[in-house]
N, C-alpha and C positions, 0 to 999 in steps of 0.2 A: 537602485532599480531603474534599469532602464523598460520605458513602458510603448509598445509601437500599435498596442491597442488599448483604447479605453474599457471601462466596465461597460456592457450591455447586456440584453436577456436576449435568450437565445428561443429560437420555434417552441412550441408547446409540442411535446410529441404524447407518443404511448409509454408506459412509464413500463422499464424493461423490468424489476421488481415485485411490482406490484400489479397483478394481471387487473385493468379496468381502469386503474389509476394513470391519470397524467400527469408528465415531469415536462420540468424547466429550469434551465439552470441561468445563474450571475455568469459570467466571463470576463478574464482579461487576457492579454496578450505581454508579455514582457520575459528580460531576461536579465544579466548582471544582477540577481538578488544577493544582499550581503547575509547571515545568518540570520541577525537580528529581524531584519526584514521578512525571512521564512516565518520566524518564529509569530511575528503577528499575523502573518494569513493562519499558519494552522491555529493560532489561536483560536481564534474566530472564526475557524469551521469551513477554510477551504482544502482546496487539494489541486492537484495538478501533475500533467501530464505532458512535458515536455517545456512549450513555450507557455502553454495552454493550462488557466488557473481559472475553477471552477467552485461556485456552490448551488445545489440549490435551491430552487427557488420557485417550487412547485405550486399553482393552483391549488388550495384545499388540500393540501396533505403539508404535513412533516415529518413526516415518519423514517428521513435518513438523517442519521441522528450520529456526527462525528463521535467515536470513540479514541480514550489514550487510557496506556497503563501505567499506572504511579510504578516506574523503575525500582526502586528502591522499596517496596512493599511486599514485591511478586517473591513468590517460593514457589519450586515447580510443582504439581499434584504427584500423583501418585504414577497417574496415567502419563504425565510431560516423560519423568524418570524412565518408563517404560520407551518410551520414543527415545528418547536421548541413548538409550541401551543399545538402541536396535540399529540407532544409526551410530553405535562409534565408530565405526570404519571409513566416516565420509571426511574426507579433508575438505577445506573450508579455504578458498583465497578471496581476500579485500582488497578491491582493484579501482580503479577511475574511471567511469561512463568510458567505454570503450565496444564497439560494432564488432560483432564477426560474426561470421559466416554459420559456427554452430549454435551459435548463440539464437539468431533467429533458427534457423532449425527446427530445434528444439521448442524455441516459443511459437512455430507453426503446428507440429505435433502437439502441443499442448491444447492452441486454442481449438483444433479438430476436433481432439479427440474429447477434449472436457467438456466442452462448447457448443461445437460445432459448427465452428464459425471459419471460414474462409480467409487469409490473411494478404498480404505483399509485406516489402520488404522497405518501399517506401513510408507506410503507415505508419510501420516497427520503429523506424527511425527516429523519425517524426515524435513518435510518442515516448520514446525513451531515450534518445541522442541526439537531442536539440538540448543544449544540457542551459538550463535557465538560475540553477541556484546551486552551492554545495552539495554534491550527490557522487556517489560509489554504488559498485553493484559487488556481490557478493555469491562468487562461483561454488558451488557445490559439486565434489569429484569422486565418484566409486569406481577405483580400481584404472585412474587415469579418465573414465570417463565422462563428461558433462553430465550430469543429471539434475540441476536445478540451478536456476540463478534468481537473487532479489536483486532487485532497485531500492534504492534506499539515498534518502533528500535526510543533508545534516542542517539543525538548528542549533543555534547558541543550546537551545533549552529541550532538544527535541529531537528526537530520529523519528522518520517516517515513513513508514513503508508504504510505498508507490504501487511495488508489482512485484509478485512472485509467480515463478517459470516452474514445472518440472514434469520430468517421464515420465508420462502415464504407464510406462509398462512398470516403475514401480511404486504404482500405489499404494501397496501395503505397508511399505516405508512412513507412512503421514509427512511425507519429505517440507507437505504446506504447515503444520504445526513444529516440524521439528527447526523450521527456517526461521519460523518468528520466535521461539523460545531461542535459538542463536541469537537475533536481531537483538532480541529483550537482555539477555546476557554481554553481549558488545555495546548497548546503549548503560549500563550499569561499569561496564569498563573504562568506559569517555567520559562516566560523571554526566550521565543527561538523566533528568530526572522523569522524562515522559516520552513513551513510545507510542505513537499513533499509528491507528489500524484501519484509518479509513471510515467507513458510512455503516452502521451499524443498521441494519432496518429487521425488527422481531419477527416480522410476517413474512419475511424470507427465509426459508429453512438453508439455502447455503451461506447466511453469515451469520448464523448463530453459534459455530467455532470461535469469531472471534470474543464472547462472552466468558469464555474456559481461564482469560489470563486477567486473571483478578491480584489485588483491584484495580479495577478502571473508571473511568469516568467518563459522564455524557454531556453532549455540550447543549442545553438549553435555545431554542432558538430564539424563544418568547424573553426571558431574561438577561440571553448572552453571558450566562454563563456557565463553568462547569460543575457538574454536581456527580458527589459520589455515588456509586450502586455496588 
């Protein structure tokens, strides 16, 4: 690992989550991660977004609470089966951190239209093509066309999904459930035993999908460590 920034805390802001609550997160700066080295930041309940490795580290809350799914336990529901149906027609290419043009596109219409958030193409980069550790993205195509891409950071012990892309014109698809049940399906193909989903928080109704891909487990902040649910 090379490191060109130490750990620090970063401003206290408004906690985007949690309406009233404030956040703060750990930070480091670094890149050359080897897996092993991935594998103890997610351990331990970071995450990151390009060069840029975070946890955190909020005044008086914890309530973003790292989640991972035990690979090898998962079986789809009733309702995954149903997605998996609906999307067989989408081809699927696993490709090397790699820029282009529809690529942000697409990830602009997303963050508008889901969001509402404004983007450049600098940011984009930035956040997904400063490439700091073992990482592929994983193209989504109906009928030749783009319609979804993940980021996805490889551990010795672990895939982790960074970021998922897709057309809001087809929502109906759940193209965001049908991406991580592929994820979860390709990390059981490599023999990695835990798929991580990022910051779990209850009191957020849009990340209470990632609670559907059981079982998973929560990481403890007080203990350090992870425990079933």
């Amino acid at each position: 690992m090379k490191v060109l920034l130490n750990k620090e805390l970063g401003p206290i802001l408004d906690c985007p989550y949690i309406p009233g609550n404030k956040s703060c997160n750990e930070f480091f700066l670094a890149y050359n991660l080897s897996s092993e080295e991935l594998d103890e930041l997610l351990e331990t309940g970071w995450r990151k977004f390009g060069l840029y490795f975070y946890r955190p580290k909020c005044p008086n809350c914890q309530s973003c609470l790292p989640l991972r799914v035990l690979v090898n336990q998962f079986a789809p529901s009733k309702g995954h089966k149903k997605v998996l149906k609906k999307n067989s027609d989408i081809q699927i290419k696993i490709r090397p951190l790699e820029f282009r043009d529809e690529i942000y596109e697409l990830y602009a219409k997303h963050s508008k239209q889901r969001f509402g958030q404004e983007t450049t193409i600098g940011e984009f980069k930035i956040s997904h093509f400063y490439i700091s550790c073992p990482s592929i993205q994983m193209e989504y195509y109906l009928k030749d066309q783009l319609v979804a891409v993940g980021f996805l950071d490889l551990g010795k012990n672990g895939l982790s999904s960074v970021y998922f892309i897709f057309d809001p014109d087809h929502s109906k698809r759940s193209l965001g459930v049908f991406g991580a049940l592929y994820e979860l399906d390709y990390a059981q193909k490599i023999n990695l035993p835990h798929y991580y989903l990022g910051y779990f928080i209850s009191a957020n109704p849009s990340m209470t999908y990632k609670s559907q891909f059981t079982p998973f487990e929560i990481y403890n902040w007080k203990s350090q460590r992870w425990e079933p649910k």
